[in-house]
N, C-alpha and C positions, 0 to 999 in steps of 0.2 A: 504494500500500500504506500502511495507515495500523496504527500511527502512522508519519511520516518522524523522524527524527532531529531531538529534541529539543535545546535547550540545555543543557549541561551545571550552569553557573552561574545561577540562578534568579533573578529578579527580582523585589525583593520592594519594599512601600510598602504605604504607610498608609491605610483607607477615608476621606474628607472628609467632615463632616456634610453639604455640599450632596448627597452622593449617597447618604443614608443610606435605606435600605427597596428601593432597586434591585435588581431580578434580579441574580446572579453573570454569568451568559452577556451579558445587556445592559451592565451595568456593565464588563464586559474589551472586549465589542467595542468601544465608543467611546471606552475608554480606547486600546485598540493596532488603530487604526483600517486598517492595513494587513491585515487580517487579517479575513474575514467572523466573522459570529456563527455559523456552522455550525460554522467550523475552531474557536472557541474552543470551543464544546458538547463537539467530538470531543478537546480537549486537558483540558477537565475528566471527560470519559468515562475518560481515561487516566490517571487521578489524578495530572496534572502541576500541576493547581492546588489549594493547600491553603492554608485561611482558619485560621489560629490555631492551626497546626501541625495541622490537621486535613484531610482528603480532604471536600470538601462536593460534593454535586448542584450542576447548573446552576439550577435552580430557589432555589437560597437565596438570602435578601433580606441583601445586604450592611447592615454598619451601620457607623454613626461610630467610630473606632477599630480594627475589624479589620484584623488583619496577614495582608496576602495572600501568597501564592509563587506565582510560577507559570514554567516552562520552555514555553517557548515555540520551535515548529520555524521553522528560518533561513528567511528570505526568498529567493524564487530570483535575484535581485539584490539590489546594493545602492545601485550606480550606474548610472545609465539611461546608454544609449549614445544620443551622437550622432545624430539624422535629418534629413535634409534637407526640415524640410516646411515650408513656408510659411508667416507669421504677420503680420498685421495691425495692426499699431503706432499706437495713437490716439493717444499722449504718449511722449516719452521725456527722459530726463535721465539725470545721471551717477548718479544713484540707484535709480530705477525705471523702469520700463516698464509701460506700460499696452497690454494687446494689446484685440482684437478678438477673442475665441472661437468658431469656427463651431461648428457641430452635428456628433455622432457624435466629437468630441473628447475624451478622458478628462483631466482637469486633470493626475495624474503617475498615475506608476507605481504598480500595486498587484496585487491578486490578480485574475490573469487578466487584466491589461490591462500588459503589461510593455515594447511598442512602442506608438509613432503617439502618444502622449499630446503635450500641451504641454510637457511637462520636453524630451521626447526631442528636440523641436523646439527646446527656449529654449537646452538643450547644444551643439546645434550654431550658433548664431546670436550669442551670447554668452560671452566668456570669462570671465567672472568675475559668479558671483550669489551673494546670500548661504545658508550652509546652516544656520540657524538651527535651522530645520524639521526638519535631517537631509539625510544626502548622495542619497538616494532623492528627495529632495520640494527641490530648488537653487531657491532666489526666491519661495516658493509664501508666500503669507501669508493668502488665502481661497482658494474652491473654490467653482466651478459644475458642476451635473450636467454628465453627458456629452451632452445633448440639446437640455440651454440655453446659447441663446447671448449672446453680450455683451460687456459689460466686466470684467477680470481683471486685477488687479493685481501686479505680477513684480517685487521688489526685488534690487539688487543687494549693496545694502549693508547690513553686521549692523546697524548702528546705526538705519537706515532700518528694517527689519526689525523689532525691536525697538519701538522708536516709535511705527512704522504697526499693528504688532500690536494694540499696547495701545488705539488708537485705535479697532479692529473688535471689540475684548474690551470694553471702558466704551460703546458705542454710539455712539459722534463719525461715524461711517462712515456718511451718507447714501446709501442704492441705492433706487435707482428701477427698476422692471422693468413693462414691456407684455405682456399678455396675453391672447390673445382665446378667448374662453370662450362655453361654451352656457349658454343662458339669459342673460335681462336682469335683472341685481339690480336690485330695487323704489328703492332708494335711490340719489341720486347719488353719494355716499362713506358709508361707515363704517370699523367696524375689527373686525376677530376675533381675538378674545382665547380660543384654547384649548389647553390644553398638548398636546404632541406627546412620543409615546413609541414604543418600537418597535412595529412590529404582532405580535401575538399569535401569529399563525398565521405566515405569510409573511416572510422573512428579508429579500426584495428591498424590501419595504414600510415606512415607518412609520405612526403614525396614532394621531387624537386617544384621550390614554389620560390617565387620572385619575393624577395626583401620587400617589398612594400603588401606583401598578401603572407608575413611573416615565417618567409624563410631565413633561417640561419644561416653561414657561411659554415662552407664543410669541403677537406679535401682531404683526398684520398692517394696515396703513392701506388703503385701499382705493377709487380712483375712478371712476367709470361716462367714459371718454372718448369713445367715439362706439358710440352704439345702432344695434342693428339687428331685421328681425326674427328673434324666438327664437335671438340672438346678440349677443354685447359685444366691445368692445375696453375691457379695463382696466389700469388702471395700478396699480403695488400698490408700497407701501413696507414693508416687513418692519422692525418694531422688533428682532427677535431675529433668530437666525440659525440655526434649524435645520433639520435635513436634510430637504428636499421641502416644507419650508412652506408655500411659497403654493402650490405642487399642495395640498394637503391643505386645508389654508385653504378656496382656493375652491370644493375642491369638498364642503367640509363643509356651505358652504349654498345649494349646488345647483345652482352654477356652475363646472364639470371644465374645466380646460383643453382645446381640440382636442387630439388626436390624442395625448393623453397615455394610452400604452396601460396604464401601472401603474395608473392612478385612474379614466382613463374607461371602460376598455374598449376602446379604438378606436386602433389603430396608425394611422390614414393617414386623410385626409377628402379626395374627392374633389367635383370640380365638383358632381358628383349629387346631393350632399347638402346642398344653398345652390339646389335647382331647383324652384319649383313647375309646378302642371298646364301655367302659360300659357309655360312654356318650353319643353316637351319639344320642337315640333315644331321649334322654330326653330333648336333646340339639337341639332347631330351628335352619336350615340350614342358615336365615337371621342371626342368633345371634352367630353362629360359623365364619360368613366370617368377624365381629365384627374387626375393624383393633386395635388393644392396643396400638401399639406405631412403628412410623415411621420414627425412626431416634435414633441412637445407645444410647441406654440406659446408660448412664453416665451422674453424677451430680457432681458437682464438692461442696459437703457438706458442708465442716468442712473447716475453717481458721483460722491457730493462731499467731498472730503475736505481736512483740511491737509495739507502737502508734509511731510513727517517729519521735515526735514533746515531746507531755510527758514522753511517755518512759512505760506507763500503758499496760500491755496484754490485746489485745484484742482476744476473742475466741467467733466468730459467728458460727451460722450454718443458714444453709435454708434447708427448708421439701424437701422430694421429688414430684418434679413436678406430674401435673394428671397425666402425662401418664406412666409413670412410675409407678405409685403408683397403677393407675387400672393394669398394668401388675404384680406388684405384688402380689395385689389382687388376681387374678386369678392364678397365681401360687400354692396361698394358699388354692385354691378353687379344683383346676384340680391336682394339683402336689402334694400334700404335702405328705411326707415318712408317 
């Protein structure tokens, strides 16, 4: 039933010139990222948000200076409980932990995702992380989709936290991430430089949208690491850090991630799909509907960063996960020039 029970006490602040011409609704979801952009749409529907002591549409373009309000409905937690799940530890120290993230993961707690996440996991495995973030998001300092996998960063210390933060906020945080994507870009590296903003239609989406319809600037490094045919393996360094980037990146010029079903279309790629003519015979119809991998082919590899606390470089990496790896596999089997 909507509305749920709003806050009583409103929360109010100021618009920043960096976010000045922003939609309202885009502008509150990435500010109170807990929270989709549907729920905020339905809490300025309810005129619980008002810009300048006024009730505004989702549609208005925030500017530098507006004094926003808004009440906002309680979250159904605050603190994630305890689960006993399993986690991947590529470094650790009295500061941080670096996990290993598999696939179908949710980084923490949020709307609709309030069990299984990594928090629920780091709660039970650790007693003390830092809540800098908040007591919902214990350690969290970045964030991977729930479908990429990799490297994640988990502090335990504010100070660490604090430190490390500023180091992902000024750009010092070197991420290297593998890829393997349809089609072979012409070039061995380049870079894409286009801003990203939410999509227009589609709430689960974002996508390349011009600075004044509140895109972000966003770029992307980018290298051809082994060809195949009408197939790549690439390696991508993201200058910036926003939400689905190099899905959107790549597949802005014409290169989608597998099995990336937001941007390509295509939840799963089977053996079938890496088969030409001279395979079929030799190739079992069971062993062609073979699924490789079901959920977009991105790892999040490489991370270089200084220690927050000593000051020492760290440069981890993690393998690439089975499924990926058997899609590689098979690339090299079916595809290769």
């Amino acid at each position: 039933m909507w509305p749920p029970p709003l806050s009583e006490t409103p929360l109010e602040f100021e618009v920043k010139p960096r976010t000045d011409g922003k939609r309202l609704d885009a502008y509150l979801a990435s500010r109170f990222t807990d929270y989709s952009r549907r729920v905020i749409q339905k809490v300025i529907d309810a005129q619980a948000v008002r810009v300048n002591d006024r009730p505004v549409k989702a549609s208005y373009r925030v500017r530098a200076g507006d004094r926003v309000s808004i009440r906002l409905p309680e979250l159904p937690e605050t603190t994630p409980e305890p689960e006993d799940i399993p986690i991947q530890v590529v470094y650790e120290d009295a500061a941080l932990t670096v996990v290993n993230k598999p696939p179908g993961m949710v980084t923490h707690p949020a709307k609709g995702n309030w069990r299984g996440t990594l928090v629920n996991a780091l709660q039970f495995h650790y007693d003390t992380l830092s809540e800098l973030a908040g007591a919902h998001r214990p350690g969290i300092v970045h964030r991977l989709d729930r479908d990429t996998t990799g490297l994640l960063v988990v502090v335990k210390d504010e100070l660490a936290h604090r430190r490390l933060a500023l180091q992902f906020e000024t750009r010092q945080v070197q991420k290297e991430y593998l890829a393997l994507v349809r089609g072979v870009p012409q070039r061995d590296s380049d870079f894409i430089e286009r801003p990203i903003g939410f999509h227009p239609m589609s709430r689960e989406k974002m996508a390349i949208r011009a600075p004044e319809d509140g895109g972000k600037a966003a770029v992307t490094f980018y290298e051809v690491v082994e060809r195949f045919r009408d197939f790549a393996l690439v390696r991508c360094k993201p200058m910036t850090g926003r939400t689905h980037q190099i899905r959107i990146h790549l597949t802005h010029i014409g290169h989608p991630i597998l099995a990336d079903k937001l941007y390509s279309g295509r939840d799963r790629i089977t053996l079938e799909d890496f088969l030409g003519p001279e395979h079929r015979g030799p190739v079992a119809a069971t062993e062609r509907e073979q699924v490789l991998i079901d959920r977009q082919a991105l790892h999040a590899h490489r991370l270089r960063f200084q220690h927050p606390l000593s000051g020492l470089e760290l440069d981890l990496t993690a393998p690439l996960p089975a499924d990926m790896e058997r899609t590689l596999q098979a690339l090299r089997t079916y595809r290769a020039v």
